[in-house]
C-alpha positions as CSV (number, residue, x, y, z in Angstrom):
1,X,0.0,0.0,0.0
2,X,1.4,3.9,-0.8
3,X,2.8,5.2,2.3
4,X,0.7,8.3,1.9
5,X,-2.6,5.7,2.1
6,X,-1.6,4.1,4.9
7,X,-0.9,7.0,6.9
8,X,-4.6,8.4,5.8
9,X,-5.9,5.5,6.8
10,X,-4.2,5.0,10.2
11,X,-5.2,9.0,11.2
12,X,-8.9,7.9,10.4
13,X,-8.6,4.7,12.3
14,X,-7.4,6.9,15.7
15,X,-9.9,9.1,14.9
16,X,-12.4,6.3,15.8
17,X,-10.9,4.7,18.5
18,X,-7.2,5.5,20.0
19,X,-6.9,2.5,21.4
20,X,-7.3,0.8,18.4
21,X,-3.3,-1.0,17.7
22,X,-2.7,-0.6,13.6
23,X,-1.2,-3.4,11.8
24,X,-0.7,-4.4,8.6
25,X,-4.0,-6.3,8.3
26,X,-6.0,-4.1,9.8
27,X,-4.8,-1.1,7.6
28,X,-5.4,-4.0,4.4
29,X,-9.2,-4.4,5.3
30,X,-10.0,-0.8,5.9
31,X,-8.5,-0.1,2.6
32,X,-10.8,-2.7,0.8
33,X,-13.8,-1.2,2.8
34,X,-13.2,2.0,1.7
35,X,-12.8,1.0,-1.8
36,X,-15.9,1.2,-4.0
37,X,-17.0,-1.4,-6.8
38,X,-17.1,1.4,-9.6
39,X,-13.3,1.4,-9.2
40,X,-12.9,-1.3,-10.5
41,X,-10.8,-3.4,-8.4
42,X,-11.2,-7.0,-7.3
43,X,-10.9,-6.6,-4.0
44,X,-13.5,-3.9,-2.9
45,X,-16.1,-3.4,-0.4
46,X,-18.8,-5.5,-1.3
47,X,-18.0,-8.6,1.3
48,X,-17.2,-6.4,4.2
49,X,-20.4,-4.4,3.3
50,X,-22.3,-7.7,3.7
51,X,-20.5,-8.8,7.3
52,X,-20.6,-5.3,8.6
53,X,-24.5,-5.5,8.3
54,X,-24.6,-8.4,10.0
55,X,-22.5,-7.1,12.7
56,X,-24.1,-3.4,13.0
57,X,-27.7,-5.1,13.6
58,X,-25.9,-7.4,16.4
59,X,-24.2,-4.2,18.2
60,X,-26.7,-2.4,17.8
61,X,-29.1,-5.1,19.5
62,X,-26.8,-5.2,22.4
63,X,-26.4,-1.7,22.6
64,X,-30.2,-1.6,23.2
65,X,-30.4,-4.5,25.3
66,X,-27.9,-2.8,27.7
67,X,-29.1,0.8,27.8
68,X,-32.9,0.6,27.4
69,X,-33.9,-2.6,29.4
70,X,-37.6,-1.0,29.7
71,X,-38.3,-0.8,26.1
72,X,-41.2,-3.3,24.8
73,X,-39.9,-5.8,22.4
74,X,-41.8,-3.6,19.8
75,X,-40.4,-0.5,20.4
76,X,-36.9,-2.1,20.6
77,X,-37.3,-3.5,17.2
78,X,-38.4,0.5,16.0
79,X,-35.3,1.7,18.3
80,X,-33.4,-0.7,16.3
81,X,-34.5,0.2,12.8
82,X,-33.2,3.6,13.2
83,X,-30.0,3.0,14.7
84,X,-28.9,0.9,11.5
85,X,-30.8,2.4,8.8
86,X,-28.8,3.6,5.6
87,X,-29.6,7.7,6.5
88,X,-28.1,6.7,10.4
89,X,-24.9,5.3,8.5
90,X,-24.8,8.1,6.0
91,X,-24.5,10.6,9.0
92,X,-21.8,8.6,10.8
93,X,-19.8,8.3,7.8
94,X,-20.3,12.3,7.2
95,X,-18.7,12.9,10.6
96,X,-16.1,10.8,9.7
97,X,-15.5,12.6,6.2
98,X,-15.3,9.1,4.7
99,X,-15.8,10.3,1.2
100,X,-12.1,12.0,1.5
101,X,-11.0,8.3,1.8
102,X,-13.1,6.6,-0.7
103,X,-11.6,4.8,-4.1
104,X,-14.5,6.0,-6.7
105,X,-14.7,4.9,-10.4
106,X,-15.0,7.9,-12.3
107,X,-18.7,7.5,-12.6
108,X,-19.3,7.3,-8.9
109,X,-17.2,10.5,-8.8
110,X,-19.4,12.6,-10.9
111,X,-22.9,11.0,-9.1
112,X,-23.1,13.8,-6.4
113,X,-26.6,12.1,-5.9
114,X,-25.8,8.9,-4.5
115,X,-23.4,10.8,-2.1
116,X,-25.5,9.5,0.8
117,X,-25.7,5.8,-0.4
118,X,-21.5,6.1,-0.9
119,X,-20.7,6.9,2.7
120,X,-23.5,4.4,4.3
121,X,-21.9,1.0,2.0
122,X,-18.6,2.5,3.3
123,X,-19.1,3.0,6.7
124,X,-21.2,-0.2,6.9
125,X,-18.1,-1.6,5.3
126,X,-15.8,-0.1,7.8
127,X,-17.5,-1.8,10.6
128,X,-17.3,-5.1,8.6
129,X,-13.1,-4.3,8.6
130,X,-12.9,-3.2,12.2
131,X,-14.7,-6.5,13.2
132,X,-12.8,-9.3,10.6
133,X,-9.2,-7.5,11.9
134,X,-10.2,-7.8,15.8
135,X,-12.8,-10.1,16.2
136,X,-14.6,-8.5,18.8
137,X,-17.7,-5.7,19.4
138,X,-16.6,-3.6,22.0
139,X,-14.5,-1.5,19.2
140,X,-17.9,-1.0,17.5
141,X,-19.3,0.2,21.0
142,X,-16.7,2.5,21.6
143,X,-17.1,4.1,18.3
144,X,-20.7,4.0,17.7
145,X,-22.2,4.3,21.4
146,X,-22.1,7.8,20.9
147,X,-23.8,8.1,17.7
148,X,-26.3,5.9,18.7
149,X,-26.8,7.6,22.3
150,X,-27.9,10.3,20.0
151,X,-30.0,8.8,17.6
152,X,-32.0,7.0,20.7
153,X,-32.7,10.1,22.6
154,X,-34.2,11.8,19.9
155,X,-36.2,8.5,18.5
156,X,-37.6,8.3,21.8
157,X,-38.2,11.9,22.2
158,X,-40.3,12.3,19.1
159,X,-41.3,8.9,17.8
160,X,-43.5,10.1,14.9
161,X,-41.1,11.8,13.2
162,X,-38.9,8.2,12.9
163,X,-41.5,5.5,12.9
164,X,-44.4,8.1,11.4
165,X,-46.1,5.3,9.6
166,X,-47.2,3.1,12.8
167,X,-48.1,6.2,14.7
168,X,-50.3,7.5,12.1
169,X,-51.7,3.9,11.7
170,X,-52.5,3.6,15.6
171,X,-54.0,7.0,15.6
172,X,-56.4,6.5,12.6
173,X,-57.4,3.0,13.4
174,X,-58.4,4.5,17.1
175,X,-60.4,7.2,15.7
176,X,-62.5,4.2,13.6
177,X,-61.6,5.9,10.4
178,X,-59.3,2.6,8.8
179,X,-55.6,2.2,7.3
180,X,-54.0,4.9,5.7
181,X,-53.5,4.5,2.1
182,X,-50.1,5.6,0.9
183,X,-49.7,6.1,-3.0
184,X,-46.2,6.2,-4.1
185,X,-44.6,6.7,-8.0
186,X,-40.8,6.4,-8.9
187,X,-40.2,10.0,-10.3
188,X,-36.3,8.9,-11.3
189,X,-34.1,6.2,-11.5
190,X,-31.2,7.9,-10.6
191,X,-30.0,5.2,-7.2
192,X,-29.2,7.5,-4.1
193,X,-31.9,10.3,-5.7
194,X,-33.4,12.0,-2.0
195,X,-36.6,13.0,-4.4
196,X,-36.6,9.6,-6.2
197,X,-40.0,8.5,-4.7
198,X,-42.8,10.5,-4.5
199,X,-45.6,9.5,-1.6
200,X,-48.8,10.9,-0.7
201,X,-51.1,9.9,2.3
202,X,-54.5,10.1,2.5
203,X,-57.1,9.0,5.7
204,X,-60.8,8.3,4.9
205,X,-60.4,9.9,1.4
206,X,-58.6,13.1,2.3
207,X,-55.2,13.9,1.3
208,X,-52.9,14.6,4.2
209,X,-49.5,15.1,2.7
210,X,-47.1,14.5,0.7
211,X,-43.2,13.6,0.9
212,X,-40.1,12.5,-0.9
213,X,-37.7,10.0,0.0
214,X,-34.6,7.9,-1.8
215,X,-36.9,4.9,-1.3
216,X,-40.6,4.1,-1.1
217,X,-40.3,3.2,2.6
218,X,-38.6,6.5,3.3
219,X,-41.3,8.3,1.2
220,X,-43.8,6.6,3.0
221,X,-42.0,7.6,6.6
222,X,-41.6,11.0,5.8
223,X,-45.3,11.6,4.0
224,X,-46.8,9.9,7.5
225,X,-44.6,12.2,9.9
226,X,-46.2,15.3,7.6
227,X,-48.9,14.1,8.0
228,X,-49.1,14.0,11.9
229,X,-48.1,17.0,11.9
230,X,-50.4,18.6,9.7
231,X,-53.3,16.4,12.1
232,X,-52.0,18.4,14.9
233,X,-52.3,22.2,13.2
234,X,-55.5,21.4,11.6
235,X,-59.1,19.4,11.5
236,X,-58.5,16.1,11.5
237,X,-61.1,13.9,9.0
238,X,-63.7,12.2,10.9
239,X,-65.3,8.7,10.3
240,X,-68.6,9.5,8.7
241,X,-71.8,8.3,11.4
């Protein structure tokens, strides 16, 4: 590896944990994480990608498991979703400024769309690296305990605006008035687009809002979290008698 890489690489690895020790394989595997597919290269982030999900949803389980023992099983699976969902690891990785250290093809260079998408795979890959060189989760803990301190306090501050979709659902169904019906169109095909999906939500025939996301899920979450909060300015429909 050029000397100039590895001493990039080591500075980001103290950056996440200073206790971390850097060796020769450890500085190999975060360089393949950190290395996308569009470059071309055999050896790129794709596998570590694959373990480092595997490992996020386990640390972040734990994580839970230790620090919010009263959550319902329920509202530890929610918890969960957030703290491993691809806009969580797009944040982390933008802390990180893990694009500065990413191999790009030159087509990846030039897609400033799929920005977001880049630096979740990478950092999802990162964690893969950290755990295949050291073979243990307290290294994850250390780094992402923080992040995730965080991300719980404000899920659990202000579910709607993370899990919108079951809250509205609980909140229509108890005022008789049925399921929300969410209709969503693809508006581009461009992968990593934040306006890709287009979602509107309506309740016992009346349109309620309308929101954009980089997948149909995420449209769907962010056109139920308008609409809760356009229930709580306004008249909310009623079930006809």
């Amino acid at each position: 590896m050029d000397p100039f890489r590895a001493a990039e690489l080591s500075d980001l690895i103290q950056r996440l944990d200073a206790e971390i020790p850097i060796d020769p394989k450890l500085l190999d595997l975060v360089d393949q994480a950190l290395t996308h597919v569009s470059s071309g290269r055999t050896r790129n982030l794709e596998r570590l990608e694959f373990l480092g999900d595997a490992v996020l949803r386990l640390a972040a389980t734990e994580f839970i498991d230790r620090h919010h023992t009263d959550l319902a099983v329920g509202a530890c699976s929610n918890l969960r979703a957030q703290l491993v969902s691809d806009r969580w690891l797009a944040e982390v990785g933008e802390t990180l400024g893990i694009e500065q250290h990413l191999l790009l093809g030159r087509h990846a260079q030039g897609d400033r769309s799929a920005q977001s998408r880049l630096r979740a795979d990478a950092t999802e890959a990162l964690i893969g690296a950290l755990y295949s060189a050291l073979g243990d989760l307290e290294t994850i803990h250390r780094w992402l305990t923080p992040h995730w301190r965080a991300t719980a306090q404000a899920v659990l501050a202000t579910p709607h605006q993370f899990n919108g979709k079951t809250s509205l659902q609980e909140w229509s169904q108890g005022q008789g008035l049925g399921l929300p019906d969410y209709s969503t169109e693809e508006c581009s095909h461009q992968h990593g687009d934040p306006e890709r999906f287009l979602c509107r939500v309506s309740i016992h025939n009346k349109e309620l809002a309308e929101a954009k996301g980089r997948s149909r899920k995420e449209a769907e979450q962010n056109a139920a979290a308008g609409a809760l909060q356009a229930l709580e300015g306004s008249d909310a429909p009623q079930a006809s008698q």
